[in-house]
C-alpha positions in Angstrom: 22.0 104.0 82.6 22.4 107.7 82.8 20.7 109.4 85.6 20.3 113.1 86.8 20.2 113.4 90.9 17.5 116.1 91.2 17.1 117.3 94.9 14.3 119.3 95.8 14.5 122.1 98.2 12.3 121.4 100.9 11.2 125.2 101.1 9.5 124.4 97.6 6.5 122.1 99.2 4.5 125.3 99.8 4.0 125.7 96.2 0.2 124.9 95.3 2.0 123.9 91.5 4.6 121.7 92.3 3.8 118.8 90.9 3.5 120.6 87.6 6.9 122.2 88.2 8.7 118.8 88.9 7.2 117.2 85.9 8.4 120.8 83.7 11.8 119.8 85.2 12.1 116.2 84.6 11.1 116.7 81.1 14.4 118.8 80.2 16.1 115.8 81.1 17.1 114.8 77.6 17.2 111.0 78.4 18.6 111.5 81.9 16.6 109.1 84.6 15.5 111.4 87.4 16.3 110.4 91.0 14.3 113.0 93.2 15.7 113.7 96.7 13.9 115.7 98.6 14.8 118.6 101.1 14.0 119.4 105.0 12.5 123.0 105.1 10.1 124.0 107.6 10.4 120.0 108.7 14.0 120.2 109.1 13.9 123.1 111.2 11.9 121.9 113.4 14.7 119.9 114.7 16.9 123.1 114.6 14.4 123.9 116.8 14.6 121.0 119.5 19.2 120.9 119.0 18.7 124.4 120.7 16.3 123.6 123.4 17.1 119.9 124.2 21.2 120.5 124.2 20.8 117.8 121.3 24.5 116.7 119.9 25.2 117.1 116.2 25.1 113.0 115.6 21.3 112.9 117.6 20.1 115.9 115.5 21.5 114.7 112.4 19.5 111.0 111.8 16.5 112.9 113.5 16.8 116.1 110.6 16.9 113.2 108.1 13.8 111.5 109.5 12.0 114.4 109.4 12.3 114.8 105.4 10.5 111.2 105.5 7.1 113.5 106.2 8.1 115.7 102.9 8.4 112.5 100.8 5.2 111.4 102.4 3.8 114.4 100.6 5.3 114.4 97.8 4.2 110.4 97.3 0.7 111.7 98.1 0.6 114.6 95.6 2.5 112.9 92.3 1.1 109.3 92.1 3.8 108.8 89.6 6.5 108.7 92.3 7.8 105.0 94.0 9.8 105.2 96.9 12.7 103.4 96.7 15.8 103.0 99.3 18.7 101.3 96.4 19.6 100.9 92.9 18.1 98.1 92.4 14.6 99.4 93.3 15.1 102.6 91.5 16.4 100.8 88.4 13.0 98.6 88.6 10.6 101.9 88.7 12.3 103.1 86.1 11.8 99.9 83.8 8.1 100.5 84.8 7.8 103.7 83.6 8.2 105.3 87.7 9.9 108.6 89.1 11.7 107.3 91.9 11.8 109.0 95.4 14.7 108.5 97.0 14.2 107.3 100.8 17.3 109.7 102.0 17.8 107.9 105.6 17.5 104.6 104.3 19.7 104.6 101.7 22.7 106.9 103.3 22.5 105.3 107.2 23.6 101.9 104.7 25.9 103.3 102.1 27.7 105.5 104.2 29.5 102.5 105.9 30.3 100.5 102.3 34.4 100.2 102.5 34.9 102.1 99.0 33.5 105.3 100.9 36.4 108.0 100.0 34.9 111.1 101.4 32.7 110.4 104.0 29.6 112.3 105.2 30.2 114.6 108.7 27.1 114.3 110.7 26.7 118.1 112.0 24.4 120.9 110.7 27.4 121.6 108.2 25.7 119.1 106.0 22.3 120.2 104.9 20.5 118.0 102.3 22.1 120.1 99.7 24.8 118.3 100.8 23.5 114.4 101.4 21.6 115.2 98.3 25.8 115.6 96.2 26.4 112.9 97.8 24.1 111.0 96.5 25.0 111.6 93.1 28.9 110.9 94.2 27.9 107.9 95.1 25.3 106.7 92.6 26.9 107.5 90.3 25.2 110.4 88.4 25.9 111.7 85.0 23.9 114.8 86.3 23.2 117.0 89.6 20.2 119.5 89.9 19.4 122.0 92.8 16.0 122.9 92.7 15.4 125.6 94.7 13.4 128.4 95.7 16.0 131.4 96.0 16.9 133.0 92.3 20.0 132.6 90.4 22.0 135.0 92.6 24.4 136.4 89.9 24.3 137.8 86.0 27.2 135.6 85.1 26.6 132.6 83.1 28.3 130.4 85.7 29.1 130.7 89.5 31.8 129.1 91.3 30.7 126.9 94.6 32.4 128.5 97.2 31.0 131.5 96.3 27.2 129.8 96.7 28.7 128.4 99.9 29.1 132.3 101.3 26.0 133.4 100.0 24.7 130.4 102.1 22.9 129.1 98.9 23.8 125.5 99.9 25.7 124.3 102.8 29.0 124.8 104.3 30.0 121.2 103.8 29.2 121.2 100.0 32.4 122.9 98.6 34.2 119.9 99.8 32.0 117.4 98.0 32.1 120.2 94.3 35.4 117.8 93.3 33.5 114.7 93.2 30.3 116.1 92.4 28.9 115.1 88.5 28.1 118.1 86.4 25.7 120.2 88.4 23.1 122.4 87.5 21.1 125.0 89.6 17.0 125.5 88.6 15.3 128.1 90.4 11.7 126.6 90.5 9.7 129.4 92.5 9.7 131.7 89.5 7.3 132.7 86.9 9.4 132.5 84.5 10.9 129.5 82.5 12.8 126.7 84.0 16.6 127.1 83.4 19.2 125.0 84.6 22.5 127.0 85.3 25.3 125.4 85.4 27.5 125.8 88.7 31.3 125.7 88.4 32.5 123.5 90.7 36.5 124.5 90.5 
């Protein structure tokens, strides 16, 4: 089954037409499945927020950053009654059989696959990996014939393509994810804040 990781930037929930948006999205898909992740934003940085006051370690503020996008998919679940929350393959595979958009349960579903003994490039647990990051991962892992960062910030560049690192200095995505572009499926960047149509452009991940 071919299926397209999309992960959706957290900063995105404050858009009144999401649901729309997501649905514009996942019907560019040209047979793809689509496997939403979703993002931290304002949620995440909460916890940004306690690391700095509480002397939290990286490991502490990590699992509790990832909790914290459980209230995003709690809104997301609320607003699109065509998403199922699901935590494996199996599950997602079943939602899909039924016609579903799975949500992928982030914590869930990385705190278990992250110890599996075929893991080759595991996951550091710092504020170097952002859910840009857990997100690629995810699609490592699945596997994914497709990757798609939905995000609020605008294609930064003219050029048809942009190379990773590059994104990674313009702190587009996280510092962790140019180590994870080698592995990463074919990957696609969709600003979804716009006016304008939906595009997926394709990041170069040499």
């Amino acid at each position: 089954m071919s299926v397209a990781v999309l992960k959706l930037g957290g900063s995105l929930l404050d858009l009144a037409d999401l649901p729309d948006r997501l649905r514009a999205v996942t019907a560019k898909l040209a047979g793809d499945q689509p496997l939403l992740i979703c993002g931290g934003g304002a949620a995440a940085d909460v916890v940004r927020q306690w690391h700095a006051t509480h002397g939290l370690n990286e490991e502490q503020s990590n699992w509790l950053a990832m909790d914290s996008i459980r209230l995003n998919q709690r809104l997301l679940l609320t607003l699109m009654p065509e998403l199922e929350l699901v935590s494996n393959r199996a599950a997602a595979e079943s939602a899909w059989r039924r016609g579903r958009v799975p949500l992928l349960d982030l914590m869930s579903f990385v705190s278990i696959e992250e110890t599996a003994p075929d893991v080759t490039t595991p996951l550091t647990h710092s504020w170097d990996v952002t859910s840009d990051s857990l997100a690629g991962w995810v699609a490592i892992r699945w596997p994914a014939s497709r990757f798609v960062l939905l995000k609020s910030a605008e294609w930064p560049v003219a050029e048809s393509e942009l190379r990773v690192p590059a994104v990674a200095d313009l702190k587009l995505v996280d510092a962790y994810f140019p180590v994870l572009a080698p592995e990463l499926p074919t990957t696609w960047w969709c600003s979804l804040r716009g006016r304008g149509m939906i595009e997926f452009r394709r990041l170069s991940l040499g």
